[in-house]
PLY file of the C-alpha trace (Angstrom):
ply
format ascii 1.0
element vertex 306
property float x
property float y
property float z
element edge 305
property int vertex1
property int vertex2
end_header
0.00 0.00 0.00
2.91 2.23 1.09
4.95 1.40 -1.89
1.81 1.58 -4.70
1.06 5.79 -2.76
4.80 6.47 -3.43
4.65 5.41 -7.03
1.70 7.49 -7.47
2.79 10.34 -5.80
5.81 10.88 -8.12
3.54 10.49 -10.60
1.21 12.61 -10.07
4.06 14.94 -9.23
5.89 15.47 -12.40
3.93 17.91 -14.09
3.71 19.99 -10.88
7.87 19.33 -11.16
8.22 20.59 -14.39
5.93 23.41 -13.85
7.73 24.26 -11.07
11.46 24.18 -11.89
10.03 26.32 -14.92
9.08 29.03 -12.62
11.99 28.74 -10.40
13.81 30.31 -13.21
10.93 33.38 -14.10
10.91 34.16 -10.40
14.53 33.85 -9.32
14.79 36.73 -12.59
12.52 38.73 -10.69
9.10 38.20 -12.89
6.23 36.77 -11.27
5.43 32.98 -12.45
1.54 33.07 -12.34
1.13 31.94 -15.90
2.25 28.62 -15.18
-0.95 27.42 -15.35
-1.73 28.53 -18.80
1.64 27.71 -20.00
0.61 24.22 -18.89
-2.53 24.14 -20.54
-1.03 25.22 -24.27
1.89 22.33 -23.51
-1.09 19.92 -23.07
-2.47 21.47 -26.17
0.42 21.51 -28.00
1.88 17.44 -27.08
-1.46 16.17 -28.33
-1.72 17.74 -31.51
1.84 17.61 -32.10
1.80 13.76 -31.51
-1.60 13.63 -33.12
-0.48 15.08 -36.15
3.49 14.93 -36.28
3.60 11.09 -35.84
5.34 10.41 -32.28
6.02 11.82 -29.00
9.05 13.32 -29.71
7.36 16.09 -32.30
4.63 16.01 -29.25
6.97 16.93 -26.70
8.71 19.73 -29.11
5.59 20.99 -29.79
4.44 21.71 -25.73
7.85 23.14 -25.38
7.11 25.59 -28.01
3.45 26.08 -26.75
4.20 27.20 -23.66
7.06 29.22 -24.79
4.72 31.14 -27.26
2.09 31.87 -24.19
5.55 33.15 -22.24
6.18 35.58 -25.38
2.97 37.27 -24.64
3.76 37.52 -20.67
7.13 38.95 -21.82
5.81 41.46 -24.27
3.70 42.42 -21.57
4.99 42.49 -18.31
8.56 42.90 -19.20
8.81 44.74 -21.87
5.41 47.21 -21.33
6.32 46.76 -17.19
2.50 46.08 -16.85
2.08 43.91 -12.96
2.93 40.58 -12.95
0.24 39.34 -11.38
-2.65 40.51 -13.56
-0.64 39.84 -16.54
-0.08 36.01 -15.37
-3.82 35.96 -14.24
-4.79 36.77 -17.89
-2.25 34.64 -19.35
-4.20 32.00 -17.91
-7.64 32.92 -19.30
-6.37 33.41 -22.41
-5.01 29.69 -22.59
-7.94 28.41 -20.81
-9.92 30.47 -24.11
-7.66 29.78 -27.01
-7.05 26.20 -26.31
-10.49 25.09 -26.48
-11.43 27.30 -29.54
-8.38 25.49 -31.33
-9.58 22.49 -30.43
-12.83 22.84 -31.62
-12.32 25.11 -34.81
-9.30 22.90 -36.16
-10.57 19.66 -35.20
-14.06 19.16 -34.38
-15.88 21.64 -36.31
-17.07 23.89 -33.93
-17.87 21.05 -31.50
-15.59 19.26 -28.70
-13.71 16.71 -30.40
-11.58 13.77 -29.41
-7.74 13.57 -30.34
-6.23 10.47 -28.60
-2.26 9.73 -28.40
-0.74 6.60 -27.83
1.19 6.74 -24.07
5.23 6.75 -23.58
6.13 3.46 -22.24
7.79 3.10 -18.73
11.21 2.66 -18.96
12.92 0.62 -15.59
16.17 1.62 -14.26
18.97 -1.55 -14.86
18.96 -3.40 -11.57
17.24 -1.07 -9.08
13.67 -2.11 -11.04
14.92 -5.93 -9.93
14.54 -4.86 -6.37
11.75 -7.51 -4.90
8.21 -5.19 -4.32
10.56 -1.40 -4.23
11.57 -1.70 -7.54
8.89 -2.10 -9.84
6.98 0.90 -8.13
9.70 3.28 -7.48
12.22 2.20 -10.41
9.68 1.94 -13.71
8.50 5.06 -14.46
7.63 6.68 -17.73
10.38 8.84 -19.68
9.32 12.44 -18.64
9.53 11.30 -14.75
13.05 10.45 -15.16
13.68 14.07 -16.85
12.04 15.51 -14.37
13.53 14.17 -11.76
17.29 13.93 -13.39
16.72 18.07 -14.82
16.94 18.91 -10.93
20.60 18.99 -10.76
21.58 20.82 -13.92
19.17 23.28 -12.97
20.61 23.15 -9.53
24.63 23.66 -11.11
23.25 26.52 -13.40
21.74 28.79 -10.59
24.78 28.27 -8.05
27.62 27.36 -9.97
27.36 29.37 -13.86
28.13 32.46 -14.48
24.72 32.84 -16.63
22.96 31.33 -13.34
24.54 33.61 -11.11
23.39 36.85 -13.37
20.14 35.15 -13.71
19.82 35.49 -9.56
21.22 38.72 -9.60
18.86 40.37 -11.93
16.78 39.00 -9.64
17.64 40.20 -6.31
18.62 43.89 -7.67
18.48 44.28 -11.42
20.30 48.01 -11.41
23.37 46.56 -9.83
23.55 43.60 -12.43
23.32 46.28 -14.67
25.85 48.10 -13.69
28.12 45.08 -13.87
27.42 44.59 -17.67
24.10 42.59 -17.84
20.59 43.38 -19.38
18.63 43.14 -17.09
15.78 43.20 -19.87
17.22 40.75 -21.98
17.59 38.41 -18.80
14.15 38.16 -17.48
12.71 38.05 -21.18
15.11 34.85 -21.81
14.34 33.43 -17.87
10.27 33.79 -18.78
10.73 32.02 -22.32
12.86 29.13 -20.29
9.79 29.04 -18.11
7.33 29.13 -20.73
8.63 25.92 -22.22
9.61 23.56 -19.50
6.43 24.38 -17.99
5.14 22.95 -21.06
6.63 20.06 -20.69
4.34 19.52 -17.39
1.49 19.22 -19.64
3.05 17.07 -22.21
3.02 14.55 -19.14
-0.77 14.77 -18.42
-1.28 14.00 -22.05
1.71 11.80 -23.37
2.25 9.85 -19.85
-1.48 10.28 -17.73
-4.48 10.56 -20.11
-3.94 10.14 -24.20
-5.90 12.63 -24.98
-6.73 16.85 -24.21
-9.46 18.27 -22.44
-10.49 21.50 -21.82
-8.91 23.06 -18.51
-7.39 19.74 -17.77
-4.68 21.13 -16.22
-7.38 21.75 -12.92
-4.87 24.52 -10.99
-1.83 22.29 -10.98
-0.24 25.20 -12.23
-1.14 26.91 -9.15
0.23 24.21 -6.89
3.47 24.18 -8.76
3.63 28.09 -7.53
3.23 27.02 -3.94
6.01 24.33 -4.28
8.07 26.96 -5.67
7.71 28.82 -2.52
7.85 25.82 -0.02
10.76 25.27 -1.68
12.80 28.61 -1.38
12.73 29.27 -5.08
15.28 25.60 -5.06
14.71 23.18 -7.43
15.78 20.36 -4.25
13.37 21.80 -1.77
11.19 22.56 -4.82
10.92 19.27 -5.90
10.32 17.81 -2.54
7.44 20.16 -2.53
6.27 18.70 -5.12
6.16 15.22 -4.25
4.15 16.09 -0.92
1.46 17.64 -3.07
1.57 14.52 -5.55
0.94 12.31 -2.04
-1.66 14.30 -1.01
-3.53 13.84 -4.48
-2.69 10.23 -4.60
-4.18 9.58 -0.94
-7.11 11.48 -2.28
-7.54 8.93 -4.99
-7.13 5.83 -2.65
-9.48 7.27 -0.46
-12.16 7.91 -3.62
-11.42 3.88 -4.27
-11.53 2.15 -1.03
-14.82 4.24 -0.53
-14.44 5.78 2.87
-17.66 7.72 3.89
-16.06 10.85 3.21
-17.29 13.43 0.87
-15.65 13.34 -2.74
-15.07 16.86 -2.49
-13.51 17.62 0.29
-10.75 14.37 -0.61
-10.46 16.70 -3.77
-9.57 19.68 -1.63
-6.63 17.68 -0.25
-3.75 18.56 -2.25
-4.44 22.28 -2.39
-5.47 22.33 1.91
-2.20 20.57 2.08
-0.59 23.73 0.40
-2.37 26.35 2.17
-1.21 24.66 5.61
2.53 24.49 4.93
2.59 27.92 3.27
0.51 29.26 6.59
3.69 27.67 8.90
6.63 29.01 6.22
4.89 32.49 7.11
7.68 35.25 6.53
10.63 32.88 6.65
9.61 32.41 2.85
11.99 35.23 1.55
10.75 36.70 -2.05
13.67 37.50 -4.70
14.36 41.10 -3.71
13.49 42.62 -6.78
10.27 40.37 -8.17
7.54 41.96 -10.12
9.21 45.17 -10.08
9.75 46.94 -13.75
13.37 47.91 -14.62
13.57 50.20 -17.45
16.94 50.61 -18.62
16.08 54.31 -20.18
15.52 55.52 -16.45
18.73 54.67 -15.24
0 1
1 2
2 3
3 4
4 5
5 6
6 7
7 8
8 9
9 10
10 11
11 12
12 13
13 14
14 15
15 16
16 17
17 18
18 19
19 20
20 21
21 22
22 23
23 24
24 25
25 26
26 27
27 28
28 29
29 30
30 31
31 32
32 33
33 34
34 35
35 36
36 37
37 38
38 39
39 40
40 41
41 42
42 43
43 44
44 45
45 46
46 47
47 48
48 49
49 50
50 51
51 52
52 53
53 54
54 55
55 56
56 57
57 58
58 59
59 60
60 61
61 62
62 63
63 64
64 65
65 66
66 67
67 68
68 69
69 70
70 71
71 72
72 73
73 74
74 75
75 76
76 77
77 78
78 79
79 80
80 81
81 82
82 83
83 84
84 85
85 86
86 87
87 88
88 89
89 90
90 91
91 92
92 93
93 94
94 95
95 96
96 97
97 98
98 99
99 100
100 101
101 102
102 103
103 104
104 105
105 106
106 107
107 108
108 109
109 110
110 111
111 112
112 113
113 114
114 115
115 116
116 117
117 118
118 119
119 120
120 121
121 122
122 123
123 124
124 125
125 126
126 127
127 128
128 129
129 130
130 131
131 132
132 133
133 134
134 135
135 136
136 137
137 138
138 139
139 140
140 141
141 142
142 143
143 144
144 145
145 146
146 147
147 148
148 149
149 150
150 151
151 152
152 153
153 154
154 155
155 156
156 157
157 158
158 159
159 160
160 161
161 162
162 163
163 164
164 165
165 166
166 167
167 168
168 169
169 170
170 171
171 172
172 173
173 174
174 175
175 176
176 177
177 178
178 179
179 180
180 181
181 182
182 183
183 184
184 185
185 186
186 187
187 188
188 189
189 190
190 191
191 192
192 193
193 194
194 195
195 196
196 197
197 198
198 199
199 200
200 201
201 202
202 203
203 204
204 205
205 206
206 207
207 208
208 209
209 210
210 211
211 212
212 213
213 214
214 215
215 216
216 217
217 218
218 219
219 220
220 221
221 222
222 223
223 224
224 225
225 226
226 227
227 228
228 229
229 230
230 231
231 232
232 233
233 234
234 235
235 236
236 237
237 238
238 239
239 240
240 241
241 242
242 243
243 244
244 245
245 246
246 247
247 248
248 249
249 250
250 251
251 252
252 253
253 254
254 255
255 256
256 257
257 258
258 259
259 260
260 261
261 262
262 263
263 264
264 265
265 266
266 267
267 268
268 269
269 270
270 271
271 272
272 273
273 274
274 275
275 276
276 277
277 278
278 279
279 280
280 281
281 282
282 283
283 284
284 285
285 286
286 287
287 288
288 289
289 290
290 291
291 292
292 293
293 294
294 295
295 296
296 297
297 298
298 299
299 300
300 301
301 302
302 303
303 304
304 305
């Protein structure tokens, strides 16, 4: 039982992973991440029709990459280039997904009505003699392709923000963009670059609901993971380690709500669905103030004021 909720939670956790390390990178440039969810949605968009259309899960998983880099562009034409707020701009990032998806769905492939495009799953792939292991192996060490990325991108990701030069200028702009400036950086050119990184590894998180949960797109089925993946950013002190982790808490959560939905406990269906995000709320009430913002998010640098 113990084994088959640990399995489940990291899979249920890898889009909120890839989501999150996304916006690890928008926020530690100082540019609020509250399009995730949206970017999420046009990756689930684009992995379906891509692997619909372009033959195989590779052209799928190009093609949420690019999705949710092309919802990004709009954030950064927005909020970093115009300096409109973050928040509003993310907020209608998010409608706007929620919107165009489901009118491209409908006008390109179902003719003004909901249609159906179904993709053929990625395969789990088990990890030379740790999937062996009697009982822990097949649940923890056979997971689909994208889990392993997800799980493997932590440490580049990890390297790049503390140990490269690009990483380190990345955090800076962050913290206080007119001093990066000073030292030779664009602070512009940074955060535009940081949101487009975001943009498409976030897509990625919804190339896993389609290509490795469901085989197919629905409207809104991203249901606030996007969200989640912001609170697991924060849990996780804007870390991809601590971020992950985060993560894989909320992924339990959801997967005891499931178990609980399937043994049948006399419990209402819809406050087991409230678990994951209750979960969230609670640990982000006891971070309080020791969860430190980037100095310098959502503010607008304009490098003609300086």
């Amino acid at each position: 039982m113990l084994l088959d909720l640990m399995s489940a939670a990291i899979r249920i956790a890898t889009p909120l992973m890839f989501a999150a390390l996304g916006g690890i990178l928008s926020e530690r440039a100082g540019v609020f991440a509250v399009g995730l969810e949206g970017m999420m949605l046009c990756g689930a968009f684009g992995a379906t029709v891509g692997s619909a259309l372009g033959g195989g899960a590779l052209a799928g998983i190009a093609a949420s990459m690019l999705c949710g880099a092309l919802l990004a562009g709009v954030v950064v034409l927005v909020a970093v280039r115009a300096g409109a707020d973050n928040m509003v701009t993310g907020l209608a990032a998010n409608i706007l997904a929620l919107g165009l998806t489901s009118f491209l769905l409908r006008a390109l492939f179902g003719h003004g009505a909901a249609a159906a495009l179904h993709v053929a799953l990625l395969p789990a792939i088990a990890l030379p003699g740790l999937a062996a292991i009697p009982r822990i192996g097949p649940a923890l060490f056979v997971q689909p392709p994208l889990t392993w990325a997800a799980l493997v991108a932590v440490v580049p990701l990890t390297l790049f923000l503390t140990r490269t030069a690009p990483g380190l200028t990345l955090r800076a702009v962050g913290e206080n963009p007119l001093a990066a400036y000073g030292a030779g950086a664009d602070p512009g050119r940074v955060r535009a670059l940081s949101v487009l990184a975001c943009g498409a590894v976030a897509g990625l998180g919804g190339a896993v609901l389609c290509l490795q949960q469901v085989g197919t797109f629905t409207d809104g089925m991203t249901f606030g993971r996007g969200y989640l993946a912001l609170a697991a950013i924060i849990v996780g002190r804007w870390m991809p380690y601590g971020t992950v982790l985060a993560c894989l808490v909320f992924g339990a959560a959801e997967a005891l709500d499931l178990r609980v939905q399937i043994i049948g406990l006399p419990i209402s269906s819809y406050y087991v669905q409230m678990l994951p995000y209750v979960v969230a709320l609670l640990v982000l009430v006891a971070l309080g103030r020791a969860a430190r913002l980037p100095a310098a998010i959502g503010t607008h640098f304009d490098r003609d004021a300086t």
